[in-house]
C-alpha positions as CSV (number, residue, x, y, z in Angstrom):
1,X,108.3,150.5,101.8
2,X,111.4,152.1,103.4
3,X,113.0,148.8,103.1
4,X,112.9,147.8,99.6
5,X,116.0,148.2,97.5
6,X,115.9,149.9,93.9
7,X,115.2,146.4,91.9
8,X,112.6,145.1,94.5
9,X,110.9,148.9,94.0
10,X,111.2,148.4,90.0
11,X,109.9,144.9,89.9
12,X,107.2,146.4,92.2
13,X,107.1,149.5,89.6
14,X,106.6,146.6,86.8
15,X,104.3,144.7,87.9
16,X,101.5,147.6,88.5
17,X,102.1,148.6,84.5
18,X,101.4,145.0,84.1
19,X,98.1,144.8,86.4
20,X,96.9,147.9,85.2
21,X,97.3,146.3,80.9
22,X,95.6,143.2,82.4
23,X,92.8,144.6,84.5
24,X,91.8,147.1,81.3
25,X,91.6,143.7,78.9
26,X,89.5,141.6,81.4
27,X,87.4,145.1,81.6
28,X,87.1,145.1,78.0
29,X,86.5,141.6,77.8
30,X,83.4,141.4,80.2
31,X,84.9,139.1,82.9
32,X,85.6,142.2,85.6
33,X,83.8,145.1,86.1
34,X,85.4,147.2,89.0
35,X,83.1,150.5,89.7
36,X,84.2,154.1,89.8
37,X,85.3,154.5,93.0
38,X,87.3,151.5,93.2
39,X,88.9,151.8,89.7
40,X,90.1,155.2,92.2
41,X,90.9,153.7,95.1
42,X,93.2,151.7,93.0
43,X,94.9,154.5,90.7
44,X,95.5,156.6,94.0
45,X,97.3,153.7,96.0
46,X,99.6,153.0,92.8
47,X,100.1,156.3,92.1
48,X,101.3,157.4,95.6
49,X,103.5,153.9,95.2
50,X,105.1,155.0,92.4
51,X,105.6,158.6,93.3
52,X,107.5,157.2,96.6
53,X,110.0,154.9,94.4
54,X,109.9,157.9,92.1
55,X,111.1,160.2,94.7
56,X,113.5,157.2,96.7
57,X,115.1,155.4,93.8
58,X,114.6,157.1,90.5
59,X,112.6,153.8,89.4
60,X,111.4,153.8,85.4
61,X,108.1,154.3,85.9
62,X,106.7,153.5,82.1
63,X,107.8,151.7,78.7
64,X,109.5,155.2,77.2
65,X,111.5,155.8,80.8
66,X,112.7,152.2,80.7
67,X,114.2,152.6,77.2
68,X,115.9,156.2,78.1
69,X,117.2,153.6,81.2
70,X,118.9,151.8,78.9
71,X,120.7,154.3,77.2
72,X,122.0,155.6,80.4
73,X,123.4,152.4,81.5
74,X,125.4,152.1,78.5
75,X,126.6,155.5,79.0
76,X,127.3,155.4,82.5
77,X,129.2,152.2,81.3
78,X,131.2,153.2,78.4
79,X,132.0,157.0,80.3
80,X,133.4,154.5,83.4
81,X,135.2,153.0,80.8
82,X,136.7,156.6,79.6
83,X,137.4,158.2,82.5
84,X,139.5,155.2,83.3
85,X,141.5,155.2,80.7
86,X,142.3,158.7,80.9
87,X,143.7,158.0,84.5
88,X,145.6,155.2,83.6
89,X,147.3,157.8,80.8
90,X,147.2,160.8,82.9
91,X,149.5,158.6,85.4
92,X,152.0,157.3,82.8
93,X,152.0,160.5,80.7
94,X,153.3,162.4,83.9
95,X,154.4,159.8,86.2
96,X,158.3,159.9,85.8
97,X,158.5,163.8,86.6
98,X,157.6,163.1,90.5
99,X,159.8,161.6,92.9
100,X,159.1,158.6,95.1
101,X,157.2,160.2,97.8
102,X,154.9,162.1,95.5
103,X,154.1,159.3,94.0
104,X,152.9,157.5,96.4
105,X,151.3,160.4,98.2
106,X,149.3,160.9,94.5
107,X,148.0,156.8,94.4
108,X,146.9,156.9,98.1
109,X,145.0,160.2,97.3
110,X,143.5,159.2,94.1
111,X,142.7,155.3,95.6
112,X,140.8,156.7,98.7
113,X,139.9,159.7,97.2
114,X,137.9,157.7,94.8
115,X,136.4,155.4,97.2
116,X,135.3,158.3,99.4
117,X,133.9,159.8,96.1
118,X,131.9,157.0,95.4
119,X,130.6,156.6,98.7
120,X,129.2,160.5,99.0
121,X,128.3,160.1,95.4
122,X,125.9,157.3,96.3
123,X,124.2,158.6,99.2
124,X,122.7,161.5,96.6
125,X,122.6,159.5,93.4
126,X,119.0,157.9,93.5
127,X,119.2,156.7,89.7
128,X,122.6,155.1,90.5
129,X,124.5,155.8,87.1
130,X,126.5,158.1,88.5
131,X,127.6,156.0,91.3
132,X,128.3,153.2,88.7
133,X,130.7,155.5,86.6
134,X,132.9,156.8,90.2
135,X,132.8,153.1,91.3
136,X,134.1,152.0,87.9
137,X,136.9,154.7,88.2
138,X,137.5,154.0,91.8
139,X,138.3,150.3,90.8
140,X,140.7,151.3,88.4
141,X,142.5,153.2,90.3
142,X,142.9,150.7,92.7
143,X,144.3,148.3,90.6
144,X,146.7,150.9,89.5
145,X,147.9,152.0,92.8
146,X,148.9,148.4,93.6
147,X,150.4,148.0,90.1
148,X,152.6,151.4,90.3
149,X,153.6,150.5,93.9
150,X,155.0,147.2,92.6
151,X,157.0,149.3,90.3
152,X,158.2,151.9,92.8
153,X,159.2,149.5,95.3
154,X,160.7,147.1,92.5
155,X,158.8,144.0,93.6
156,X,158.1,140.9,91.6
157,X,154.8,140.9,90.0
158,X,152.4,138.3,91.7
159,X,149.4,136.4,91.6
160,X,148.4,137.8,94.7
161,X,147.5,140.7,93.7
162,X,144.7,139.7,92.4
163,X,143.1,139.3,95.8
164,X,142.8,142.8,97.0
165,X,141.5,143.4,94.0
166,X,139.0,141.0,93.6
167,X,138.2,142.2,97.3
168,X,137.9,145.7,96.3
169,X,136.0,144.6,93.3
170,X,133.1,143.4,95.8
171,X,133.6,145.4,98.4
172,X,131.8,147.9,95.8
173,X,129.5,146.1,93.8
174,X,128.3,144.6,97.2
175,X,127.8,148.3,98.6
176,X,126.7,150.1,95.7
177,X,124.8,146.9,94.0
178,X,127.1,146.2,91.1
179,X,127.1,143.6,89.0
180,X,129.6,145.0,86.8
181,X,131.8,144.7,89.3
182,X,131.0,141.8,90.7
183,X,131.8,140.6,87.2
184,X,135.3,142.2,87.7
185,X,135.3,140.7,91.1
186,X,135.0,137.5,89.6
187,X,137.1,137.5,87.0
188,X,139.4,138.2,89.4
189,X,139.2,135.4,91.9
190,X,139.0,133.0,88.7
191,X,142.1,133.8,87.7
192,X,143.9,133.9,91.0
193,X,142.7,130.2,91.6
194,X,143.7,129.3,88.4
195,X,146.8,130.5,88.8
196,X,147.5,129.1,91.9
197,X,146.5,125.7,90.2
198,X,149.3,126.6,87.6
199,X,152.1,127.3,89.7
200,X,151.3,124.3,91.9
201,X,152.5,122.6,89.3
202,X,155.5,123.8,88.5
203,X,154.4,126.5,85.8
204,X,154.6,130.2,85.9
205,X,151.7,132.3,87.0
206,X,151.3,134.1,84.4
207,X,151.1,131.2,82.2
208,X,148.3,129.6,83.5
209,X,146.1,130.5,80.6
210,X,148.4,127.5,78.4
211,X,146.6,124.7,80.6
212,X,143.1,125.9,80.8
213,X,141.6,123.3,83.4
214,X,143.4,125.3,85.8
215,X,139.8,127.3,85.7
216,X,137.8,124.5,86.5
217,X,138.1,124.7,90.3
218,X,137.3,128.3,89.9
219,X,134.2,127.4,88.0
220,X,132.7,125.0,90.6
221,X,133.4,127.5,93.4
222,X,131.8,130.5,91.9
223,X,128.9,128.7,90.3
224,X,127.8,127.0,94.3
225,X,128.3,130.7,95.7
226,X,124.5,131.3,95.5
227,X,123.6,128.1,97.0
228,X,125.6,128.9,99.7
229,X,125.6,132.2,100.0
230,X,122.1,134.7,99.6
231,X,121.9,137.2,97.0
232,X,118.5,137.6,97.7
233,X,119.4,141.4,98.4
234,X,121.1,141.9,95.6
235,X,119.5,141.9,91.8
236,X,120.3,139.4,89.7
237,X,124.1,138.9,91.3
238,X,122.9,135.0,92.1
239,X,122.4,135.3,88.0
240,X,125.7,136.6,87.1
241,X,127.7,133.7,89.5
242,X,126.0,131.1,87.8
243,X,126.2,132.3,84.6
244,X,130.3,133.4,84.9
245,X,130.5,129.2,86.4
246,X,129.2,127.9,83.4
247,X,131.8,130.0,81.3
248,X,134.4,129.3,82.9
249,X,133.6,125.9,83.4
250,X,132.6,124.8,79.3
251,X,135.1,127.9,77.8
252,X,138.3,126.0,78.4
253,X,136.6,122.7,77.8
254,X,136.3,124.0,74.3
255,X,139.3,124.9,73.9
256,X,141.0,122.0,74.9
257,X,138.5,120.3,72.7
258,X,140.3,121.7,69.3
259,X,143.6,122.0,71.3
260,X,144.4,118.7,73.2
261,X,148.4,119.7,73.8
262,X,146.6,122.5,76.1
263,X,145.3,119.3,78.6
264,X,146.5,117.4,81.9
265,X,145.4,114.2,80.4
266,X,148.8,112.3,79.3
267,X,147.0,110.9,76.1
268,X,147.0,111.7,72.5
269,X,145.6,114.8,71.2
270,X,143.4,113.6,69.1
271,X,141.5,111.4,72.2
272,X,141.9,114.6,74.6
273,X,140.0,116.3,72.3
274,X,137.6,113.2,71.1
275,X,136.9,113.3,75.1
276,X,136.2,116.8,75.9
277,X,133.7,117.5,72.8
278,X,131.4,114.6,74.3
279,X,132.0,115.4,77.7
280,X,130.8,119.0,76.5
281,X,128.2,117.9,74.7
282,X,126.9,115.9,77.6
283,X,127.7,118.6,80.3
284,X,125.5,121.2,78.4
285,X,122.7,118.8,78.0
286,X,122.9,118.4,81.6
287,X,123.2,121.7,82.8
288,X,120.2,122.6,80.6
289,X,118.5,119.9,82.4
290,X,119.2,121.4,86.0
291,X,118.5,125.3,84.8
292,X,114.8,123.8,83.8
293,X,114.1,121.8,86.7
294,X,115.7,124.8,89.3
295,X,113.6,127.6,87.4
296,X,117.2,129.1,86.3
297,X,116.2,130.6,82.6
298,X,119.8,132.2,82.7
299,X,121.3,128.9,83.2
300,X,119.3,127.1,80.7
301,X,120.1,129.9,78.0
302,X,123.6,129.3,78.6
303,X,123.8,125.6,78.5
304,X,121.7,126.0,74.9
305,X,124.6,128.0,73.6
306,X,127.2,126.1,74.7
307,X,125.5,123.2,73.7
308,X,125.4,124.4,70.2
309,X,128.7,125.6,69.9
310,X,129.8,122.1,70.7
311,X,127.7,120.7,68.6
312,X,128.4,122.6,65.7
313,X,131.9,121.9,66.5
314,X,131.8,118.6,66.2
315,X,129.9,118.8,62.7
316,X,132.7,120.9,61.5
317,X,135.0,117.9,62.7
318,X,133.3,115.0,60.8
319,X,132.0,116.8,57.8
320,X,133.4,120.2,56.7
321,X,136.5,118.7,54.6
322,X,134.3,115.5,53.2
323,X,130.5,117.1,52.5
324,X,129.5,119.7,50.0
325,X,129.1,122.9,51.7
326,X,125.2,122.9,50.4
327,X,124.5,119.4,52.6
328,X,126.7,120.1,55.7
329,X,124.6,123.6,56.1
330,X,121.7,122.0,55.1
331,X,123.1,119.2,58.0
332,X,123.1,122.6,60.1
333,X,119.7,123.8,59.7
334,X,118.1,120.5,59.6
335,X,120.0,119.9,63.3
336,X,118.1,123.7,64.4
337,X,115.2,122.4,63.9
338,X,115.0,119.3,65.9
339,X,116.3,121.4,68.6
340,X,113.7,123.5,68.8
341,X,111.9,120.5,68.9
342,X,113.2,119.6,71.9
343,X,113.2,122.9,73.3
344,X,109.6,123.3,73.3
345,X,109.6,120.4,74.8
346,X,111.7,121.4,77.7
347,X,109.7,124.7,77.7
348,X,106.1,122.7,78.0
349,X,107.8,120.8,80.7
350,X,108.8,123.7,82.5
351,X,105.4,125.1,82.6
352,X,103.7,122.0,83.5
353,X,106.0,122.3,86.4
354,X,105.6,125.2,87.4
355,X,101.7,124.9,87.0
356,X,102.1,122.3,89.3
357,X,104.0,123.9,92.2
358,X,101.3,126.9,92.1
359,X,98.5,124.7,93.0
């Protein structure tokens, strides 16, 4: 028990409420009937279960608790979000009146300061919402000391400094089981490659968002992480990799697919464009495909979306300027429906499949 993390003690939590909802309908239907005293013996196991978690990891132990979980998340997320800001201000409203040694004395203080917060903060915080809002503000102000220290020392902005940041980024979410800020993280190393992509070829670094395959390589790397790397430990961080892959894989593919100047290819805009809504269309399809054969339901959800977006896309191309509006959204809804078809396809597959591998 000692070793279980907070997610494997919730999915644990979980799946007693569920046992308990099924055992009381097979009860009611006739097909079980458990007697007294091991209806007890099961009730006082679960119980002390849960009262552990309870008392290790602050673990919703019911429907009601699990919405009131919610809630706090978002606040946790949104106060981060505050208390950040008000940092970043609090340093540029009174940054000017201290000299250069104060200065930097005040970023190392408030950068380790904050990390050292977030670490004591952790070791007492079972729900973890309070370490999520001091790791949130200890990330900022990490990316602000290395931003103000450019600007006392006068040196050139760089890609570069994306890197301890990214590193700092999952240094945290990897200690104090982020995925917000393994999402920063991310983000982070995304745009450093791409970047780097950019200035290999001649163009400035902080341009590289005006040729948006830089991001492909990026999108490859992060989305193999998981296969390569374990986040067994970790809840759903394998999730948010391949999820952030597909983004940043299909996201600049559609927008070089209404904005062909944006592309490497040395061809007309028109054909760029012609090229990368198919090769979209066909790159959804497929990664649907692989999320239903690997049991990856985040996968397949966003291949479906990006699969539509493309598609619609594409219906905009051919028909918006030449159909009556009526027909082309009739076009639309009539299109919804023979994907669903095909989704419940998929989805029968999927359980057949998975039927299968249980045997």
């Amino acid at each position: 028990m000692g070793t279980l993390s907070k997610s494997e003690a919730q999915q644990r939590a979980d799946n007693i409420r569920v046992f308990h909802a099924e055992l009381a309908g097979l009860e009611a239907a006739g097909v079980v009937a458990l007697s007294d005293e091991q209806r007890q013996a099961i009730a006082t196991h679960h119980d002390g279960l849960l009262a552990e978690y309870s008392r290790q990891f602050d673990i919703d132990r019911d429907v009601q608790t699990s919405q009131l979980s919610l809630g706090m998340r978002i606040a946790s997320f949104l106060g981060a979000l505050a208390l950040a800001a008000s940092v970043f201000f609090l340093f540029y409203q009174y940054w000017g009146k201290f000299g250069p040694a104060a200065q930097v004395a005040i970023l190392l203080i408030a950068a380790f300061g904050s990390l050292i917060g977030t670490m004591v903060i952790q070791r007492r915080d079972a729900s973890g919402y309070f370490t999520k809002l001091s790791a949130l503000v200890a990330f900022a102000c990490f990316v602000l000391n290395i931003s103000m220290f450019g600007q006392i020392f006068n040196i050139t902005p760089s890609d570069k400094a994306l890197l301890p940041w990214a590193a700092f980024a999952f240094l945290l979410a990897y200690q104090c089981n982020l995925r917000v800020l393994l999402a920063a993280g991310i983000a982070c190393v995304a745009s450093y490659i791409a970047a780097s992509m950019g200035t290999w070829g001649g163009m400035y670094w902080l341009d590289f968002g005006e040729r948006p395959e830089d991001f492909f390589p990026a999108a490859l790397i992060i989305f193999c992480v998981p296969q390569f790397v374990s986040q067994a430990r970790y809840f759903r961080f394998a999730e948010i990799y391949r999820v952030f892959g597909l983004l940043l894989l299909f996201i600049p593919m559609l927008v070089v697919a209404n904005w062909g100047d944006g592309s490497y290819v040395d061809m007309q805009a028109g054909t760029v464009e012609a090229f990368y809504q198919w090769l979209g269309l066909a790159g959804s399809a497929a990664v649907v495909w692989l999320g239903v054969k690997r049991h990856w339901p985040e996968v397949v959800n966003t291949g479906v979306t990006i699969f539509v977006i493309f598609l619609y896309t594409k219906f905009y191309d051919w028909w918006w300027e030449s159909m009556p509006k009526y027909l082309f959204f009739l076009v639309l809804g009539l299109t919804a429906i023979v994907l669903l078809s095909v989704f419940r396809r998929l989805r029968a597959y999927a359980l057949k499949s998975l039927a299968e591998q249980m045997k």
